[in-house]
C-alpha atoms as an extended CHARMM CRD file, in Angstrom:
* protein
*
       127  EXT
         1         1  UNK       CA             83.4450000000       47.8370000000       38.7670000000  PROA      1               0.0000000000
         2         2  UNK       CA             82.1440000000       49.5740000000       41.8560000000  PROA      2               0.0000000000
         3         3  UNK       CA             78.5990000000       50.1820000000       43.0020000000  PROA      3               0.0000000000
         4         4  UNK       CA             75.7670000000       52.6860000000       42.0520000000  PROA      4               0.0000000000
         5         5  UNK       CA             75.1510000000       54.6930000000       44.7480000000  PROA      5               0.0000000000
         6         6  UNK       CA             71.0310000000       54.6030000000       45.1090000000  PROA      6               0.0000000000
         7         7  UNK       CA             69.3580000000       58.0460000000       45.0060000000  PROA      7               0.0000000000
         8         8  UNK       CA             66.0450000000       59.9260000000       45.1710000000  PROA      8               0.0000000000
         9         9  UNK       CA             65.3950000000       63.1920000000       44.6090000000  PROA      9               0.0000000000
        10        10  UNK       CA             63.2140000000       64.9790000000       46.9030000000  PROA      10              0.0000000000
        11        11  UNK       CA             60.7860000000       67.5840000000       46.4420000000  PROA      11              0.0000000000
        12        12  UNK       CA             61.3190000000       71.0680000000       47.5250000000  PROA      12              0.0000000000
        13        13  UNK       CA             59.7070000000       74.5580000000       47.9860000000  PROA      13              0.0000000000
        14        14  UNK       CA             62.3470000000       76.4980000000       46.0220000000  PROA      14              0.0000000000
        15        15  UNK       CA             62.5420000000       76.9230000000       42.2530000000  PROA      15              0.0000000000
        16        16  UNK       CA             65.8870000000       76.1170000000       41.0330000000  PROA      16              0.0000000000
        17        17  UNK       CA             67.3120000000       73.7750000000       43.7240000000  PROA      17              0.0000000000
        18        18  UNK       CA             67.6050000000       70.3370000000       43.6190000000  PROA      18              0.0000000000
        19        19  UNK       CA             67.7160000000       67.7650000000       46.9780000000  PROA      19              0.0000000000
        20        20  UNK       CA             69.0670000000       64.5400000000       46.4250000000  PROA      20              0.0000000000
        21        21  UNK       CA             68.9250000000       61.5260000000       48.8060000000  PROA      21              0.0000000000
        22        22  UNK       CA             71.7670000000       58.9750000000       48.8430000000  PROA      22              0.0000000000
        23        23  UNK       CA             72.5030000000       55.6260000000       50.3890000000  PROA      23              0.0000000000
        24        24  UNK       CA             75.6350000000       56.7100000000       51.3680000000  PROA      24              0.0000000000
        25        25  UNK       CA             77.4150000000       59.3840000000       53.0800000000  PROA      25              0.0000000000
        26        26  UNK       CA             79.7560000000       61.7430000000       51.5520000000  PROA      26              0.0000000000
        27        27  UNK       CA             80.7510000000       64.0240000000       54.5600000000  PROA      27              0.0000000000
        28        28  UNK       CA             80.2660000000       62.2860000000       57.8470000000  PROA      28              0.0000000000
        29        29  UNK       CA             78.3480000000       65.0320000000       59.8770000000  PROA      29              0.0000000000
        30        30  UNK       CA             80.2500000000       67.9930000000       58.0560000000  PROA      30              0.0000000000
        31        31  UNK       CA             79.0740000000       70.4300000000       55.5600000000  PROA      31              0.0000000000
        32        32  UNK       CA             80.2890000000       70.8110000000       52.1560000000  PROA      32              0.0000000000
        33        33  UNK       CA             79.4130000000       74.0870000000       50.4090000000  PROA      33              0.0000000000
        34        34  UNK       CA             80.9580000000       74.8940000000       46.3420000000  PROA      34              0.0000000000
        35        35  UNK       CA             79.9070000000       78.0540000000       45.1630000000  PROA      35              0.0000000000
        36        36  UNK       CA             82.2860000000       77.5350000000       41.8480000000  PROA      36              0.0000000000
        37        37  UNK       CA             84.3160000000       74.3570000000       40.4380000000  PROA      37              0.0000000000
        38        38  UNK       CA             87.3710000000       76.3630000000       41.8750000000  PROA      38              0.0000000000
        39        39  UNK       CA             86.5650000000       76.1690000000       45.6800000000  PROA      39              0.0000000000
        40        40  UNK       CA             87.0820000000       72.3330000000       45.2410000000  PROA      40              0.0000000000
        41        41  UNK       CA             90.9450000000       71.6210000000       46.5680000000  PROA      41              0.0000000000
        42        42  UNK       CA             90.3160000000       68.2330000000       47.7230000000  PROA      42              0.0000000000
        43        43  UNK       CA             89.9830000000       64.4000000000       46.1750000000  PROA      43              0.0000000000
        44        44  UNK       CA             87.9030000000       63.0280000000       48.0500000000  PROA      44              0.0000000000
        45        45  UNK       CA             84.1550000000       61.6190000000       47.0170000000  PROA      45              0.0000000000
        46        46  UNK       CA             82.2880000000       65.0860000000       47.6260000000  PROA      46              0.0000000000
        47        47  UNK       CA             85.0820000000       66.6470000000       46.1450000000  PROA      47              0.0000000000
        48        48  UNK       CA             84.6570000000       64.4210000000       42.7850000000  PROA      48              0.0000000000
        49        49  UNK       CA             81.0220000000       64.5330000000       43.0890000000  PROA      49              0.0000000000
        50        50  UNK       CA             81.2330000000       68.3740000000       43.1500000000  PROA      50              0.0000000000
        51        51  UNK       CA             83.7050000000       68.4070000000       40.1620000000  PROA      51              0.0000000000
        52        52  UNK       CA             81.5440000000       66.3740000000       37.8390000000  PROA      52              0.0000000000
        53        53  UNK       CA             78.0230000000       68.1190000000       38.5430000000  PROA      53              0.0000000000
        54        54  UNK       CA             79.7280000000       71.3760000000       37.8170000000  PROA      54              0.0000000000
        55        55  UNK       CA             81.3040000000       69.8890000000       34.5770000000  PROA      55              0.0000000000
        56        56  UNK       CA             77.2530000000       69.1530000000       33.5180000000  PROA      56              0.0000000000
        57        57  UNK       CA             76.9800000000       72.7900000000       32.8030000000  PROA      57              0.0000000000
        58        58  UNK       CA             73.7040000000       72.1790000000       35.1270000000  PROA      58              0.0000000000
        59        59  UNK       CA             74.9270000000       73.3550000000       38.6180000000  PROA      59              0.0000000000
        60        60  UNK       CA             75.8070000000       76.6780000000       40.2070000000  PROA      60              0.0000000000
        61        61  UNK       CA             76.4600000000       75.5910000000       43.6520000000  PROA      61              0.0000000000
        62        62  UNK       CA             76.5970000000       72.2250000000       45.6170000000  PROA      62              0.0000000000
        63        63  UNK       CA             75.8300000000       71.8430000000       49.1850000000  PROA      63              0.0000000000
        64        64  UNK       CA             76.5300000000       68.3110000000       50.7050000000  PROA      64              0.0000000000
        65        65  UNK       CA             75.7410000000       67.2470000000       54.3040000000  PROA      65              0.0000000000
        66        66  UNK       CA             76.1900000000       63.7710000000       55.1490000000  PROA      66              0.0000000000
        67        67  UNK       CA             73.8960000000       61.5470000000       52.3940000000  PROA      67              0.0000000000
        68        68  UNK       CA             72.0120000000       64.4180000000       50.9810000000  PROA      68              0.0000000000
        69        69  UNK       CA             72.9400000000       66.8230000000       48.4590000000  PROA      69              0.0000000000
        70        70  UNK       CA             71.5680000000       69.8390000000       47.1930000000  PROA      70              0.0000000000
        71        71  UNK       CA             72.2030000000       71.7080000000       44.0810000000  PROA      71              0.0000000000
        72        72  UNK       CA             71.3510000000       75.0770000000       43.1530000000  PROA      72              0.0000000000
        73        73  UNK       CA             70.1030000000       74.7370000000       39.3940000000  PROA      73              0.0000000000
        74        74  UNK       CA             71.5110000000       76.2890000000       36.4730000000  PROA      74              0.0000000000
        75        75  UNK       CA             68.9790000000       77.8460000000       34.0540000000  PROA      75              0.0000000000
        76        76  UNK       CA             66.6950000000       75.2670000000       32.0400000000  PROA      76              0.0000000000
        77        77  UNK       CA             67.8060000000       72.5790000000       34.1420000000  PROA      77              0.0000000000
        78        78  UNK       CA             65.9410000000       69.6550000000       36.1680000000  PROA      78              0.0000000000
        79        79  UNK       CA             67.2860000000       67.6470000000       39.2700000000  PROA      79              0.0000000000
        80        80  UNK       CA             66.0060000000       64.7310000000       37.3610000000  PROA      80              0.0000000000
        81        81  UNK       CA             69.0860000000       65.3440000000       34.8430000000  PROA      81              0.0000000000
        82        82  UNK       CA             71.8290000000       64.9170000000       37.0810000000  PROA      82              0.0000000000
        83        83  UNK       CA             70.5750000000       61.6050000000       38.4480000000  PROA      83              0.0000000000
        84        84  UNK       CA             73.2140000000       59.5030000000       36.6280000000  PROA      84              0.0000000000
        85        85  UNK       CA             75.8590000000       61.5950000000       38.0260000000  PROA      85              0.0000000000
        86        86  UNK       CA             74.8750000000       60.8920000000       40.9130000000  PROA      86              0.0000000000
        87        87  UNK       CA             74.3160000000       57.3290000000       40.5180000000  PROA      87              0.0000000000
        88        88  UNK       CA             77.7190000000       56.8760000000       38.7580000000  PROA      88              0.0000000000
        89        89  UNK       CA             80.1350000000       58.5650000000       41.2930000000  PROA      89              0.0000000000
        90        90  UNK       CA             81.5170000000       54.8080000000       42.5460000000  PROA      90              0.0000000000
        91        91  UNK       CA             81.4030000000       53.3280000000       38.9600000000  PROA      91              0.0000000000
        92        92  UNK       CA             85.0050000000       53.0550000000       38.0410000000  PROA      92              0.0000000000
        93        93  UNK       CA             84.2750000000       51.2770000000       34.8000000000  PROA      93              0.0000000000
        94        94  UNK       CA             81.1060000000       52.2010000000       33.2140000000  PROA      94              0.0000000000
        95        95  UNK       CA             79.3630000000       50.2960000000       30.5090000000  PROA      95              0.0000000000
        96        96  UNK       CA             78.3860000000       52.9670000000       28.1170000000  PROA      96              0.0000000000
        97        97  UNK       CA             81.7810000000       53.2300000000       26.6850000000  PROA      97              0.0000000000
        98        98  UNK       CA             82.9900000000       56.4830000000       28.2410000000  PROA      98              0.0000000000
        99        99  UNK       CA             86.0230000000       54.2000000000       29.8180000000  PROA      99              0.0000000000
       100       100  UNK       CA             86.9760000000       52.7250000000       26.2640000000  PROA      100             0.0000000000
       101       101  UNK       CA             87.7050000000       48.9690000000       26.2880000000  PROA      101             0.0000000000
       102       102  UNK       CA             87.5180000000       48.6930000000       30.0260000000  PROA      102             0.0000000000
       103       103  UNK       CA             84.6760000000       46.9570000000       30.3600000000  PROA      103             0.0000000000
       104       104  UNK       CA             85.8040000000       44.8360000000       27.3750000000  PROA      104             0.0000000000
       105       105  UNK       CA             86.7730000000       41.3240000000       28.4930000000  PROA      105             0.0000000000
       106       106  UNK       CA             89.2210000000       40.4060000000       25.5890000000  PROA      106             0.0000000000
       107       107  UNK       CA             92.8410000000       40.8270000000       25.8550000000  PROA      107             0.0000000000
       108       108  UNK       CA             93.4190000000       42.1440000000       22.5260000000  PROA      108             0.0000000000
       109       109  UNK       CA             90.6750000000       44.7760000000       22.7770000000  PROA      109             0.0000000000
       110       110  UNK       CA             92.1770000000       45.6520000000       26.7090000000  PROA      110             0.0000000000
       111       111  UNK       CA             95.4860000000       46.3550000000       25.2030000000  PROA      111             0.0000000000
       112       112  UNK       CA             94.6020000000       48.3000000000       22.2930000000  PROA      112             0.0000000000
       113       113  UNK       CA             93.1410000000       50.6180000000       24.4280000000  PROA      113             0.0000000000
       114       114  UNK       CA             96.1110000000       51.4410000000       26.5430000000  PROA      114             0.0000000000
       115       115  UNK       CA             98.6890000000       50.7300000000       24.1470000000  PROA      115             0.0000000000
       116       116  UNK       CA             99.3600000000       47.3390000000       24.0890000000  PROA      116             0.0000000000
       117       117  UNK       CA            100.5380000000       47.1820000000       27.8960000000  PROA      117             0.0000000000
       118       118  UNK       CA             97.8840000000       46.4590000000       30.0580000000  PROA      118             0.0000000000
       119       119  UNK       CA             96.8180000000       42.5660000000       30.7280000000  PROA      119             0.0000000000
       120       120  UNK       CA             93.6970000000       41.2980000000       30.9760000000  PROA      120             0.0000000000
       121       121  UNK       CA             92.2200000000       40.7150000000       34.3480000000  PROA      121             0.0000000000
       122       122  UNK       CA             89.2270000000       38.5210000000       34.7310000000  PROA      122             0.0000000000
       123       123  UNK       CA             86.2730000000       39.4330000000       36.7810000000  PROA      123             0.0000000000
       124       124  UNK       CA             84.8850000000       37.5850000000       39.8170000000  PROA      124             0.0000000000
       125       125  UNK       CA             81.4680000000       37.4120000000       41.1180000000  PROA      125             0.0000000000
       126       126  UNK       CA             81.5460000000       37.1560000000       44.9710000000  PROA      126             0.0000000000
       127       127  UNK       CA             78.5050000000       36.1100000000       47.6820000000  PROA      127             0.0000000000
């Protein structure tokens, strides 16, 4: 469930930062600087976004202004290796397992996974 947010990463002229393109925009017209994972206080999508490049291990800082983001690089590490983080921030349900049995379409699988109490909900495909 949820979209993949499309993104390119752009070249730049400093060694160990990272500039990412997005289709979408994270701030409005604001700026959004995280020097650690503790400056983040808030919930909301640059917030998250923040959180889970810091939890890569790949990311010293994160700067986000409207649909681009850049990253300052931790040692060893490429922009190109935080693309799926990226890509995944509005995938509430991903396919690769991390989410368990949510993406599992059975009832019996769906409730073994939380404990026998959730009920199956069947997918839609709109136009």
């Amino acid at each position: 469930m949820g979209q993949p947010i499309i993104v390119v990463e752009k070249p730049t002229q400093t060694p160990g930062i990272a500039r990412f393109e997005l289709n979408r925009s994270l701030t409005g017209m604001g700026h959004e600087r995280f020097g650690s994972p503790e400056e983040i206080l808030g919930d909301r999508p640059v917030d998250e976004l923040a959180r889970r490049l810091f939890a890569s291990g790949g990311v010293k800082a994160v700067h986000a202004n409207n649909a681009v983001v850049t990253v300052e690089l931790a040692e060893g590490w490429k922009g190109a290796d935080l693309l799926d983080i990226i890509r995944g921030l509005y995938i509430h349900y991903p396919t690769d397992g991390t989410a368990g049995a949510a993406s599992s379409t059975s009832s019996e699988s769906a409730g073994a996974a939380s404990g026998g109490a959730a009920e199956p909900v069947e997918a839609t495909e709109s136009a």
